[in-house]
N, C-alpha and C positions, 0 to 999 in steps of 0.2 A: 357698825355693821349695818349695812344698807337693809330698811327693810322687806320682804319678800312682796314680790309683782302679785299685783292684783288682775287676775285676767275675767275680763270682762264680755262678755258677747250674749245677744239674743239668743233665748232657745238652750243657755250653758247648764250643763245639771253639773252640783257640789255635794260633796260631804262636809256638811259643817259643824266645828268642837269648839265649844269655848269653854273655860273651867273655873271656879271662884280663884278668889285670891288667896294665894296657901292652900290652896287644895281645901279651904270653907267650903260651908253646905252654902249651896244659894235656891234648894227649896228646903224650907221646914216645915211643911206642912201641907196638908190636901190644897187647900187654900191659894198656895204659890205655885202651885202646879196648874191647875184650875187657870189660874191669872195670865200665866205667860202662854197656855193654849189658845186662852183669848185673848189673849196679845198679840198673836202668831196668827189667826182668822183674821184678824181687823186688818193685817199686815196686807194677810193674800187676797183681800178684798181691794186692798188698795192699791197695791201695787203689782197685781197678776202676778201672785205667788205661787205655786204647786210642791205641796211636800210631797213624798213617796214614802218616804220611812222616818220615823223620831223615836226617838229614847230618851226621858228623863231622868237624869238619876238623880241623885243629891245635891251633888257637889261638882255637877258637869253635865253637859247637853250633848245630844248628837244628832242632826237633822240631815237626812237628803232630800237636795231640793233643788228645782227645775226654776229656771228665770227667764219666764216667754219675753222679756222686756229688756234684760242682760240690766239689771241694777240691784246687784248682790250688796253692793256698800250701803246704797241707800236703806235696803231693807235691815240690815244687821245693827245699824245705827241706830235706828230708832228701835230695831228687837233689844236689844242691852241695854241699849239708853234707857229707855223706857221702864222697863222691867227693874234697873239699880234703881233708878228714880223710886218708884212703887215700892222694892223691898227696904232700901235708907229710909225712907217715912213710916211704915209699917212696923220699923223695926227700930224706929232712934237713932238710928247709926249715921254715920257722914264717911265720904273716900268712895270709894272703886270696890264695887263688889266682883267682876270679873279680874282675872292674872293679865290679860293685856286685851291684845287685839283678836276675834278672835280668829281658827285657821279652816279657810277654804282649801280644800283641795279638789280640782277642776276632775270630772268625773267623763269616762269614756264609758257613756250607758248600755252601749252594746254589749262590751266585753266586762262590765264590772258591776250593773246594777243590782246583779242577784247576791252577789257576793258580798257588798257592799249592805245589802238590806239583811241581811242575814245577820251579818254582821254588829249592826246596829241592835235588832231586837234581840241578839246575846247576850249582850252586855251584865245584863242585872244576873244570868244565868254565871258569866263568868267571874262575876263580882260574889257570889253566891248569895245572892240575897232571895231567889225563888230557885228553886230546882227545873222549872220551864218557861219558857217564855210567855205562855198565856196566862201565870200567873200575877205576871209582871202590871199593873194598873197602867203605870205612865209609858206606857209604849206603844207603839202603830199597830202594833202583833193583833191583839185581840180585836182590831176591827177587820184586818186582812183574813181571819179564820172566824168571820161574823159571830165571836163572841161577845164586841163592845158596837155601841155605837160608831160607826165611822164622821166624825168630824167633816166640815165641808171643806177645811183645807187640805186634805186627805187624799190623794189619790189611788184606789188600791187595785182599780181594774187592768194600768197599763201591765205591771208586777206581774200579777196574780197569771194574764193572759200568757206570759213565756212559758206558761208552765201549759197549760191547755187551754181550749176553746169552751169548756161548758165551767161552769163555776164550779160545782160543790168535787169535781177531778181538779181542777186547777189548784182548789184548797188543800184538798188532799196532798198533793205533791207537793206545795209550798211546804205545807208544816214535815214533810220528810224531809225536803229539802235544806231546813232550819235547823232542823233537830241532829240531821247526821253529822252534824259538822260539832259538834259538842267539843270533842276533843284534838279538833282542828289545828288551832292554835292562829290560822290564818289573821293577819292585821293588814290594813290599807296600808299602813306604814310600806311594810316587808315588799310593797310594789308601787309604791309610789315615787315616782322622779324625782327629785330637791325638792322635795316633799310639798308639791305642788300640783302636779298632773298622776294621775290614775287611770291609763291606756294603754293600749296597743302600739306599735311602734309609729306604724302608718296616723294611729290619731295623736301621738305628741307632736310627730312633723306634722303634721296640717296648722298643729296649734303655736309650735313655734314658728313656721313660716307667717301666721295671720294675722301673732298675736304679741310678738316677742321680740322676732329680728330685727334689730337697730336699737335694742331697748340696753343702757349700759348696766341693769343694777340687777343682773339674772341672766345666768345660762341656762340653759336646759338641752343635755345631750339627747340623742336617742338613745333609745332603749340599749343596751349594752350586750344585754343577752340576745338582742334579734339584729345582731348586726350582720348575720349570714339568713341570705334567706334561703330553706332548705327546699327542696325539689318532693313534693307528693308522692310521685312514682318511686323516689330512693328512698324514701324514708318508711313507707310499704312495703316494699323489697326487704331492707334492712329488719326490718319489724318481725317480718314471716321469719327471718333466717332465724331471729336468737327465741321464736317461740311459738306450739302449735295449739296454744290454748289462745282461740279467738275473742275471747273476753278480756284478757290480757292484754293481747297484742294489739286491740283498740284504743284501751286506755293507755299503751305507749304511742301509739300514734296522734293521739289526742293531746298528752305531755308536751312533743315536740313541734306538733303545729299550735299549738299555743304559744310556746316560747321562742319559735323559729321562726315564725311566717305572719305575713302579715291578715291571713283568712281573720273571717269574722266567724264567731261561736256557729253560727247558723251554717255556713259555710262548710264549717270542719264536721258540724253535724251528721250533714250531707255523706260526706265521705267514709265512715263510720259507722254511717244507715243505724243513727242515733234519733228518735221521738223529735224532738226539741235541741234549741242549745241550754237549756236548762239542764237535760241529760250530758251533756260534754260537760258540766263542770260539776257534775255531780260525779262522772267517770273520774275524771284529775281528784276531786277528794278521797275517791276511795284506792286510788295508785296511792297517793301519799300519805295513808292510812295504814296499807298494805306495806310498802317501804319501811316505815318505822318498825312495823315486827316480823317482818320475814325477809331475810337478808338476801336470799335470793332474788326480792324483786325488787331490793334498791340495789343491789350488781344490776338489772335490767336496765332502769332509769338511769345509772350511771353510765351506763353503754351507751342508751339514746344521748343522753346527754353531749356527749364524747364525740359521738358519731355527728351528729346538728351545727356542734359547734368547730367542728375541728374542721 
């Protein structure tokens, strides 16, 4: 089996996992934590790296990360290489402390970055090793809600700014933003393309026209679910008829131009007369929130649904 395209370009943001071998710890200790953060600084000093979000856990890593320079292999080679190197001497050991390669998946920052960081600083909460995420030491969390030092490979302003313009509001709503989603369940997985691209329909075609076509060892369709693109006007119309609670019927119209149209977060905003696109996907969290225990509002969603696609 051929294995998965490595896509490459200036300016690319990733969510990147890699996990020991057998599901091993690959930190034991303050020590290795400590090691591979400074291993990850010496990185983005050298090769104009930018993280946005990281999570370390035990026995697996999750980083999002920005590549002004478009050289994700080079840097990941030397982050694991390095790092097995250090922990086999540290530790006696000889072989491969990572399961293999490890997995990039191409990130559409517009439409995924909040979700995607969120995501990330969960982890330890849904592992249950802390009950919050600022209790979490090895994570980007506590410096995004200036409770830790921020790290200089760190970046927490682009983030932090979709939320508001003055910092200690912007924090505020971050850590709602994090926190609401607790029993989410949402995974990059659940929308990621052959588990490669994590975008909007319009940004996987840019990236298979760019990045892909003529390439033999990887398809990548479009998005399946946005293969009709739905009209704004009908989909408002449709929305007023099945509901006259206006909080509602945002968040179904917000449901279906996410999944139907090619608008960006900001866009759909707009139309919604929503704060931010921080606010649109906080609206879709709590529709699908809502859905799970009131049956009448996934008959709603199932109507949109129906109606978008059909």
């Amino acid at each position: 089996m051929a294995r998965p395209l490595r896509i490459e370009y200036p300016g690319a943001y990733y969510h990147v996992i890699n996990r020991g071998l057998e599901r091993r710890d690959i930190f034991k200790n303050n020590k290795d934590y400590e090691y591979f953060l400074l291993l990850l600084n010496k990185l983005s000093l050298k090769y104009n790296l930018i993280v946005h979000s990281y999570c370390l856990m035990t026995n697996h890593y999750h980083l999002y990360l920005e590549t002004p320079n478009g050289n994700l292999s080079k840097i990941m080679r030397q982050l694991d290489g390095i790092y097995t190197q250090a922990f086999n001497h540290k530790y006696n050991r000889v072989g491969p402390l990572m399961q293999g390669r490890y997995k990039a998946v191409l990130i559409d920052k517009d439409s995924y970055s909040l979700e995607l960081s969120r995501y990330i600083h969960l982890n330890p909460v849904r592992a249950k090793m802390v009950d919050s995420p600022e209790k979490y030491q090895w994570s980007s969390y506590g410096a995004f809600i200036k409770k830790a030092e921020t790290p200089r490979f760190l970046q927490t302003a682009w983030l932090l700014s979709q939320f508001a313009g003055l910092q200690n509001k912007a924090i505020k709503l971050f850590k709602q933003f994090t926190c609401i989603s607790l029993a989410n369940g949402w995974t990059p997985e659940k929308d990621a393309y052959k588990g490669i691209i994590l975008g909007s329909k319009e940004f996987v075609s840019q990236i298979q026209q760019a990045h892909i076509s003529g390439k033999q060892d990887i398809e990548i369709p479009l998005l399946a679910k946005a293969q009709k693109e739905i009209s704004v006007e009908r989909l408002q119309e449709f929305a007023q008829k099945l509901t006259l609670n206006v909080k509602l019927r945002n968040k179904l119209i917000v449901f279906g131009l996410r999944n139907y149209s090619q608008l960006k977060l900001k866009q759909i905003a707009k139309i919604v007369e929503a704060p931010s696109y921080s606010a649109v996907v906080m609206m879709a969290n709590r529709l699908s929130t809502e859905a799970q225990k009131n049956a009448q509002v996934k008959q709603l969603v199932t109507k949109i649904t129906d109606f978008c696609a059909g």
